[in-house]
C-alpha positions, -999 to 999 in steps of 0.1 A, spaced: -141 549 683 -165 542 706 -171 578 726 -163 597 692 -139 619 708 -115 629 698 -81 625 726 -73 662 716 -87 693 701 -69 714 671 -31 712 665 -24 695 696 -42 660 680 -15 656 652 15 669 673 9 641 695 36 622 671 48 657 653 58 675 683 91 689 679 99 675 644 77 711 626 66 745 642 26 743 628 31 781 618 62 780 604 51 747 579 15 759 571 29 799 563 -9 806 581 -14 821 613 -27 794 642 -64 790 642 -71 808 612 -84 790 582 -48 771 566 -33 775 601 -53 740 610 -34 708 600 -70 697 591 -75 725 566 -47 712 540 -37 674 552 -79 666 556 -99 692 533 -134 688 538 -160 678 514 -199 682 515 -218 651 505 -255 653 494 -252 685 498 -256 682 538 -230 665 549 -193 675 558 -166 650 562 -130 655 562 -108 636 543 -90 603 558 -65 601 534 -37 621 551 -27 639 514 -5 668 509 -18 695 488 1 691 453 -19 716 426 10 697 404 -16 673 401 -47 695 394 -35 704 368 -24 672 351 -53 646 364 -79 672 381 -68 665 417 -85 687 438 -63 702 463 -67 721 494 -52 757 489 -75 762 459 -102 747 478 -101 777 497 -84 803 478 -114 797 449 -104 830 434 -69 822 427 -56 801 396 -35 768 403 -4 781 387 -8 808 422 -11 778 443 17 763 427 36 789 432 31 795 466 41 758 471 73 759 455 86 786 476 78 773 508 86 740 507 113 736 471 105 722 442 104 687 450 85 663 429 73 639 461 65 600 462 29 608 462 30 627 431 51 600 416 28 575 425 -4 593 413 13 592 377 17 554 378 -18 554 393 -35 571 366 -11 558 336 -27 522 347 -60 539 347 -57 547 310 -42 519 303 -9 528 291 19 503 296 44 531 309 26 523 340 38 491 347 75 498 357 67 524 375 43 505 397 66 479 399 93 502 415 70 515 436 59 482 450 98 475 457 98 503 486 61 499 494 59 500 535 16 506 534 -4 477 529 -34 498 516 -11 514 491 2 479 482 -26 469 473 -38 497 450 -6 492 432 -9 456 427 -46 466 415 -32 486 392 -12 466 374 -42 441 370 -54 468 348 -25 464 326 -20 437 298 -7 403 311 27 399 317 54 379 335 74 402 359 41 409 372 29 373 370 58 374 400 53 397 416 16 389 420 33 356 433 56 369 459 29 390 472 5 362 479 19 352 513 13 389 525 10 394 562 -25 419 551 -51 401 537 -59 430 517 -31 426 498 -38 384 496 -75 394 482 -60 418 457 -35 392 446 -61 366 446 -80 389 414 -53 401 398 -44 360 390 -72 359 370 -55 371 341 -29 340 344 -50 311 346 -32 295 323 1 294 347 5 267 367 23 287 397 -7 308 394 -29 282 400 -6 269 432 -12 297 445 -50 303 437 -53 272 453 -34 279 491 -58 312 488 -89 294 485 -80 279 521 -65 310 534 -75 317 567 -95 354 560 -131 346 541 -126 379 524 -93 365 509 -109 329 501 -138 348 481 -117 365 459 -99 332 451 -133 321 447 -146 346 422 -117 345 404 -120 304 391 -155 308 396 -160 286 361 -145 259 383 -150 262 417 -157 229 438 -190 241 450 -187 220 480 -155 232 493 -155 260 519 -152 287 497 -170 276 469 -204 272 495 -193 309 509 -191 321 473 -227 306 467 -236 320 503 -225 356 492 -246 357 457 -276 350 473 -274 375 502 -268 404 473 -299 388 451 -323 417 464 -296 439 446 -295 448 406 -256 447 413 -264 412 432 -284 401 402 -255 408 376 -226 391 395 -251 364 396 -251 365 359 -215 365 354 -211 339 380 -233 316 356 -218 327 325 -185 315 339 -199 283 343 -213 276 306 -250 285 325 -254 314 297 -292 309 291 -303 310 330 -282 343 334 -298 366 303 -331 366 322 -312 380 355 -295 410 333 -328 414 320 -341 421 354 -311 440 364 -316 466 341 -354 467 347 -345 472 382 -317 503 371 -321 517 338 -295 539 343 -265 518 343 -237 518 317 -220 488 337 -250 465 336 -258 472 300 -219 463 289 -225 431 309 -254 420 291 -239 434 257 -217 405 265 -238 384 273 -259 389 242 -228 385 221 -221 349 234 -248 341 226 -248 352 190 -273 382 195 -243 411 181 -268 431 172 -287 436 204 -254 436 220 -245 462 201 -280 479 205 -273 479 243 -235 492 240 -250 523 221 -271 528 251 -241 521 274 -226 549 257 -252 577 259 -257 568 299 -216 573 302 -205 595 271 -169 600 287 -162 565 292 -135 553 269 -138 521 273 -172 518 266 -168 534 233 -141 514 226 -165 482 230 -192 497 214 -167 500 180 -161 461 188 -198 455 187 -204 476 154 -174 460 133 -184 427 148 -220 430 127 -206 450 102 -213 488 104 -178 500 95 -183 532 96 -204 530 128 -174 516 142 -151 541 126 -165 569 142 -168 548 179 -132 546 175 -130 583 170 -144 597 197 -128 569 216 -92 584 212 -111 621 212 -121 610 250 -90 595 257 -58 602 235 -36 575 253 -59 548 247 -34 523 228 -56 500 216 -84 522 204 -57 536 181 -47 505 168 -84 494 162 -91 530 144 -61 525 121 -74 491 108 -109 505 108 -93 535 82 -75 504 64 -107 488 51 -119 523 38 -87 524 19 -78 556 37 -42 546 43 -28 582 53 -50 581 81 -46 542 88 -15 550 90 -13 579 112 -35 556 139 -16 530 140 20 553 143 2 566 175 -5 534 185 32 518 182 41 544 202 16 538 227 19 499 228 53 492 221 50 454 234 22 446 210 37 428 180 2 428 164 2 466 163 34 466 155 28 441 125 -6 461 116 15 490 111 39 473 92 10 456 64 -4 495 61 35 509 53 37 486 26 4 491 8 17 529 13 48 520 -5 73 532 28 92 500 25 119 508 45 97 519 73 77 488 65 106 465 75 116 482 103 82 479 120 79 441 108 115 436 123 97 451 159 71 428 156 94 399 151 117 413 181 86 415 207 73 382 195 97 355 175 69 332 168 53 360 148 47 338 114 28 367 92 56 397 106 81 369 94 66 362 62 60 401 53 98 409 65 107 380 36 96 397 13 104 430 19 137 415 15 135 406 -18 
């Protein structure tokens, strides 16, 4: 790390620990030192950045066009065979080396399920966690399921990660508690990882009760000490923001979005924030002024379309709303919630064929949400499917027992 050499040249630098276990040849199909007969070439494909600068990639992947095709993975044969199709890459991978679907693959499924949002994801990160040996992929998957909708088997696994031996995985932890504040064994261990010996590790604790951090603790004075070196920074200035919003400080932290956004116009991120902002503080139509801007500076983000349909129906323009929800599930055709929003949106139209439609997509897609599965049941009625209606009333009573409308509606479907 220091000279920047490397200990050997070509081949010979990976079978330092593959020597005798693959013939280079015989695994790549390529003849030595000839473009594909490198290691380099298809376990570190190389990448121009700013259009000047080549750098190899550090991941250690194996090419899987598998997964070009399904999430736009880029992989190495068709980096370099630009005139052949991915089904020919495919191909050629399947012959020499079997049709095997590989942990990596597997896990790039979970990965980008919990990247849509789509509660399928969760088991399968969860079994991946259960063989996990990599403490970098660890954590990704623990990040992951931070992404997903609150829950208790991850609640403990969140838990029985947070003595990790990495402190990656400890910081990971620390944010992905923040969606279970309201648990006290979260809290327990919130609190251990505000004292944990890594400052990385006691600042995500920090950030994550920042509403109630003791300022004069350790790690509430490093989280203070961290803001203020990023001030000079429009990111700086917005985590500032949401630091202070945390903390019931709303009116001191609209005039720092303010600035952040003066300082970069161009970013979807810091207009959602102060969208947010502007809604707390009973500004909806601004916010929603600055969510349509959101939108046009990131017209393939989902999720910003999806809040911009929030903001619309929150200050009443319906069919605004109706058509942010459209091109919502247009973007993104797993996007649960977005469905379920969409089919209530059709509802108040009266357009019940459609409502209903929506909201079948989203049952499917959310099948742990008792309100979806209630909302579908209320538009099944109006439709006259009774039978259907009590058989999605009976789900939302099954995913949530305490459900007093689902029970009410099933009453009197009984009738």
């Amino acid at each position: 790390p220091h000279s920047a050499k490397l200990r050997a040249t070509g081949n010979a630098l990976c079978m330092q620990c593959h020597n005798g276990k693959l013939d280079p040849a015989a695994h790549s199909h390529h003849k030595p030192d000839t473009p594909g007969g490198n290691c380099v070439d298809c376990h570190m494909p190389q990448t121009t950045y700013m259009a000047r600068h080549a750098r190899r990639d550090h991941g250690m992947s194996i090419p899987d066009p598998a997964l070009t095709k399904e999430f736009c993975v880029p992989n190495a044969c068709n980096g370099c065979h630009k005139d052949k199709s991915t089904d020919w890459a495919q191909a050629a991978v399947d012959e020499w080396h079997g049709k095997k679907v590989r942990h990596t693959r597997l896990r790039s499924r979970a990965v980008a399920a919990a990247r849509a949002g789509r509660e399928a994801a969760r088991p399968q990160l969860l079994k991946l966690l259960s063989d996990e040996k990599s403490p970098y992929w660890k954590a990704v998957e623990l990040g992951m399921l931070g992404r997903l909708q609150p829950n208790g088997e991850v609640l403990n696994t969140l838990l029985k990660h947070s003595g990790d031996e990495s402190p990656l995985v400890r910081g990971v932890v620390a944010r992905g508690l923040n969606a279970y504040l309201d648990q006290g064994s979260a809290r327990g261990a919130l609190q251990k990882l505000l004292i944990d010996p890594l400052r990385n590790v006691r600042l995500d604790a920090a950030w994550t009760v920042r509403g109630e951090v003791d300022l004069a603790s350790k790690a509430g004075k490093e989280l203070e000490q961290f803001l203020d070196f990023n001030s000079d920074q429009p990111g700086g200035l917005i985590q500032i923001a949401v630091f202070r919003m945390s903390r019931g400080q709303l009116p001191s932290a609209l005039p720092l979005l303010r600035k952040a956004i003066e300082w970069d116009a161009n970013s979807a991120h810091f207009r959602q924030v102060y969208a947010t902002a502007l809604s707390m503080s009973g500004n909806d139509a601004e916010a929603s002024v600055q969510m349509e801007k959101a939108c046009q500076l990131a017209p393939s983000d989902a999720d910003l379309r999806f809040n911009l349909g929030l903001a619309l129906a929150s200050v009443g323009r319906l069919e605004h709303a109706l058509d942010a929800f459209k091109t919502t599930v247009a973007i993104d055709a797993t996007f649960g919630r977005a469905w379920y929003n969409l089919g209530l949106a059709y509802s108040k139209f009266n357009r019940m064929d459609e409502a209903s439609q929506a909201l079948a997509r989203a049952a499917e897609l959310e099948q742990q949400s008792a309100d979806v599965a209630y909302a579908y049941a209320v538009v099944l009625f109006n439709t006259g499917k009774l039978s259907e209606a009590q058989q999605a009333a009976t789900r939302a009573l099954t995913i949530n027992p305490q459900y007093q409308d689902a029970r009410e509606l099933l009453r009197v479907l009984q009738r």
